[in-house]
C-alpha positions in Angstrom: -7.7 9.7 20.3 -6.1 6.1 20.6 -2.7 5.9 21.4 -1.9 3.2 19.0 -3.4 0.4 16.9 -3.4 -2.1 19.5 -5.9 0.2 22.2 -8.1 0.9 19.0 -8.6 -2.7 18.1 -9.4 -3.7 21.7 -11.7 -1.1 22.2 -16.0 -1.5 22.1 -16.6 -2.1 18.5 -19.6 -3.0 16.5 -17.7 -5.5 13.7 -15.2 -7.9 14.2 -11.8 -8.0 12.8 -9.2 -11.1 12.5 -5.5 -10.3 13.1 -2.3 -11.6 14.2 -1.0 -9.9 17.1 2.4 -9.4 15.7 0.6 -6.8 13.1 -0.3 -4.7 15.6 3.3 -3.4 15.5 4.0 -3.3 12.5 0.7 -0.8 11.7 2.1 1.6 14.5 5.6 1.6 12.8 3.8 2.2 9.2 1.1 4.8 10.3 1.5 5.9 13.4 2.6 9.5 11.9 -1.4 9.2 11.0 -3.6 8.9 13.7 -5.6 11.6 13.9 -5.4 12.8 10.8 -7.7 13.0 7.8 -6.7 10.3 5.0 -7.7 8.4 2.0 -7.9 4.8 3.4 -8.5 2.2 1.0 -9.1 -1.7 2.1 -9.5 -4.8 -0.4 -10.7 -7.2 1.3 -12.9 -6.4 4.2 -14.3 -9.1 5.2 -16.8 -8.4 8.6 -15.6 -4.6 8.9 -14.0 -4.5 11.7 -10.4 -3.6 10.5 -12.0 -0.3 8.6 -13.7 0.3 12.4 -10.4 0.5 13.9 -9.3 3.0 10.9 -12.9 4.7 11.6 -11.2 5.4 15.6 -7.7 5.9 14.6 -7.7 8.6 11.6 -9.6 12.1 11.5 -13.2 12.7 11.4 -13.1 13.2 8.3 -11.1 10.2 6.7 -12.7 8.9 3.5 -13.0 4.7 3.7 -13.2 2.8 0.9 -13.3 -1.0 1.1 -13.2 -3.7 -2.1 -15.1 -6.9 -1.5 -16.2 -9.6 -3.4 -19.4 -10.4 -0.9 -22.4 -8.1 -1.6 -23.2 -8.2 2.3 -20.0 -6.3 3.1 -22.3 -3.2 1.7 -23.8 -2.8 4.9 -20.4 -1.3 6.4 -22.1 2.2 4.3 -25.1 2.4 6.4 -23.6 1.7 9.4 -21.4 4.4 8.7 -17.8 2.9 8.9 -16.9 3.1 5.1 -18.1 6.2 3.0 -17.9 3.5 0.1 -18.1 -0.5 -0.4 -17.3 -1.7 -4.1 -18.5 -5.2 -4.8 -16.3 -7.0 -7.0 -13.2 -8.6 -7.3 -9.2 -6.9 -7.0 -8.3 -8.0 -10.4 -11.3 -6.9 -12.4 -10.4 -4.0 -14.5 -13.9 -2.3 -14.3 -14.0 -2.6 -10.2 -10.3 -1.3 -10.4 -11.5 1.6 -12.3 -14.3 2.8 -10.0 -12.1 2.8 -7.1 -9.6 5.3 -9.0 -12.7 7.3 -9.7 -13.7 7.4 -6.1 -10.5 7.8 -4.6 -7.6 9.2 -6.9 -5.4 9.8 -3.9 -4.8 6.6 -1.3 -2.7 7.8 1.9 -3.1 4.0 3.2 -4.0 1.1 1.0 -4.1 -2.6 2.6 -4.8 -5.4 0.6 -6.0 -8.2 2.7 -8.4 -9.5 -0.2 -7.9 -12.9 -1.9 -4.1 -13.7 -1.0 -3.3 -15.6 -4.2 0.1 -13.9 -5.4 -1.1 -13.0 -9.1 -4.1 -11.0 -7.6 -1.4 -9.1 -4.6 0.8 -8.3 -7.8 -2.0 -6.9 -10.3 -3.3 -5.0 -8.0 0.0 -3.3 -6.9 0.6 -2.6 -10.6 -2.6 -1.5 -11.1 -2.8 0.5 -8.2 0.2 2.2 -6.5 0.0 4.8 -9.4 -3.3 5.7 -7.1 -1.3 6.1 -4.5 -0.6 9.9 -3.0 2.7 11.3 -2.8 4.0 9.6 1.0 1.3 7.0 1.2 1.8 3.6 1.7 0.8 0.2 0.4 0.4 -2.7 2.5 0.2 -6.0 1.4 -0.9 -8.4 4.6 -1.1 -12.2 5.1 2.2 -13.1 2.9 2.4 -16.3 5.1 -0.3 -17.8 2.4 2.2 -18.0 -0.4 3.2 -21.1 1.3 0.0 -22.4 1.1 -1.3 -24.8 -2.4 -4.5 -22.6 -2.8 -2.3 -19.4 -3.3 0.0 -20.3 -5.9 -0.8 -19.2 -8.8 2.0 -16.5 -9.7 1.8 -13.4 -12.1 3.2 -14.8 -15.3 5.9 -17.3 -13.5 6.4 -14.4 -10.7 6.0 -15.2 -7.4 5.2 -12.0 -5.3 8.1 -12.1 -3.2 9.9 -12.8 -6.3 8.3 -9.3 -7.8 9.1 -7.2 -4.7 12.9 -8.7 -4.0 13.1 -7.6 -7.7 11.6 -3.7 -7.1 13.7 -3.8 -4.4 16.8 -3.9 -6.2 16.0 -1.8 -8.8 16.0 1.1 -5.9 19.5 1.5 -7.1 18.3 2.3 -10.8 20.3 5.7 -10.7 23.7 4.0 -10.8 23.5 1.3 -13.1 25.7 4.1 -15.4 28.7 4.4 -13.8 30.0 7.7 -15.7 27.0 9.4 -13.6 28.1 8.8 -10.6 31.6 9.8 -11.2 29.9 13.2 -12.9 26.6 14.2 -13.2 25.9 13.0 -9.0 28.8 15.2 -7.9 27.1 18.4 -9.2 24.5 20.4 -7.8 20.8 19.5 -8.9 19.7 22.9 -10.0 22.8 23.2 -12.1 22.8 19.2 -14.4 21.0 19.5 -17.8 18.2 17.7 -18.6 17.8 14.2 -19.0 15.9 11.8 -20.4 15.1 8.6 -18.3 12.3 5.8 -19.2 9.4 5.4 -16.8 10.3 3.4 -14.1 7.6 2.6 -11.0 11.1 2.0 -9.0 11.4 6.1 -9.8 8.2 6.6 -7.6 9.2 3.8 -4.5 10.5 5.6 -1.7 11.5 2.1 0.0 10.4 -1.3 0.5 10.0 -2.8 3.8 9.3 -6.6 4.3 8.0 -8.0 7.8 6.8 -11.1 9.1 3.9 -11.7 6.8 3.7 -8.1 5.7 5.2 -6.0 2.7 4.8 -2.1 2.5 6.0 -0.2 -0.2 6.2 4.1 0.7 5.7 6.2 -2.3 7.7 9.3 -3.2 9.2 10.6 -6.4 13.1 9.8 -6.2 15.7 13.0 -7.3 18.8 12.4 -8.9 21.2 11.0 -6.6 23.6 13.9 -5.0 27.2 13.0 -3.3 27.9 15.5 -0.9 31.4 16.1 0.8 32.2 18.2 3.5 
């Protein structure tokens, strides 16, 4: 087993991968708790196969890899055994979207290192952290390219940075009544009546963690806000 994602990437491999060394720690303070075990891993994007070759060493034997690419090519990643799955088609078509539910219902780890332009990294966050198993994680690499003219175009005026500074904030939906905190947070869980809140994906976000070039967003289903004294 490979101590971290660093020693995996520099090991004998068979494809080639393109990373920025400072990503290296950032994957080992996202999934280290991981390695060696058996995961959904999902990658949009993939490119020459090398990054789902370093997933291939790091997880269990028996991950299941999926990878999203637009090139037809990328399909030879199945017979040479390092994805279970290659889906040709692009992260913002509804149909390719679908299949990948249908194939994986449960990501542990998804990284989106497909097209870059911010409209496509948001859609397919929308579209896809519901996918997401409880405690996985989404990762959205190469962030650096929303400075750059060919990635502009934003989701309906939202930039993606824009979209996640907002999700961010809403973290803090449970207080926006202030009645609840002075009541309903000071009692027990097991003991408050039931109550009716809209759907929120902020209810679901378990935190939000920008990096340099890198945003990951952990999923788990929020409870109620308790304050505890002692």
């Amino acid at each position: 087993m490979y101590r971290n994602y660093r020693e995996a990437y520099f090991s004998e491999r068979v494809f080639n991968s393109d990373k920025w060394d400072h990503y290296f720690d950032i994957y080992d303070h996202l999934l280290s708790h991981l390695y060696g075990k058996d995961i959904n891993f999902l990658e949009i994007g993939v490119q020459n196969g090398g990054s789902l070759e370093v997933a291939r060493k790091l997880f269990g034997a028996n991950t299941k890899i999926l990878g999203v690419d637009i090139d037809p090519q990328c399909r030879k990643l199945e017979a040479a055994g390092v994805a279970d799955k290659i889906i040709t088609g692009s992260q913002v078509d509804e149909q390719c979207l679908n299949e990948v539910v249908r194939f994986m219902p449960a990501i542990d780890v998804l990284i989106d290192d497909g097209s870059h332009v911010q409209s496509h990294m948001i859609l397919s966050f929308i579209n896809l952290f519901p996918a997401i198993a409880p405690n996985g994680i989404y990762i959205i690499e190469d962030t650096h390219t929303n400075y750059s003219p060919e990635h502009q175009e934003s989701f309906l005026g939202i930039g993606l940075y824009d979209y996640f500074k907002g999700l961010a904030e809403r973290l803090n939906i449970d207080f926006i009544d202030a009645d609840l905190r002075k009541t309903r947070y000071k009692i027990p869980r097991e003991q408050r009546p039931p109550r009716n809140v809209l759907p929120d994906i902020c209810r679901e976000i378990f935190s939000i963690e920008f990096f340099d070039s890198v945003i990951a967003v952990r999923k788990r289903k929020k409870l109620e806000p308790l304050r505890i004294r002692k």
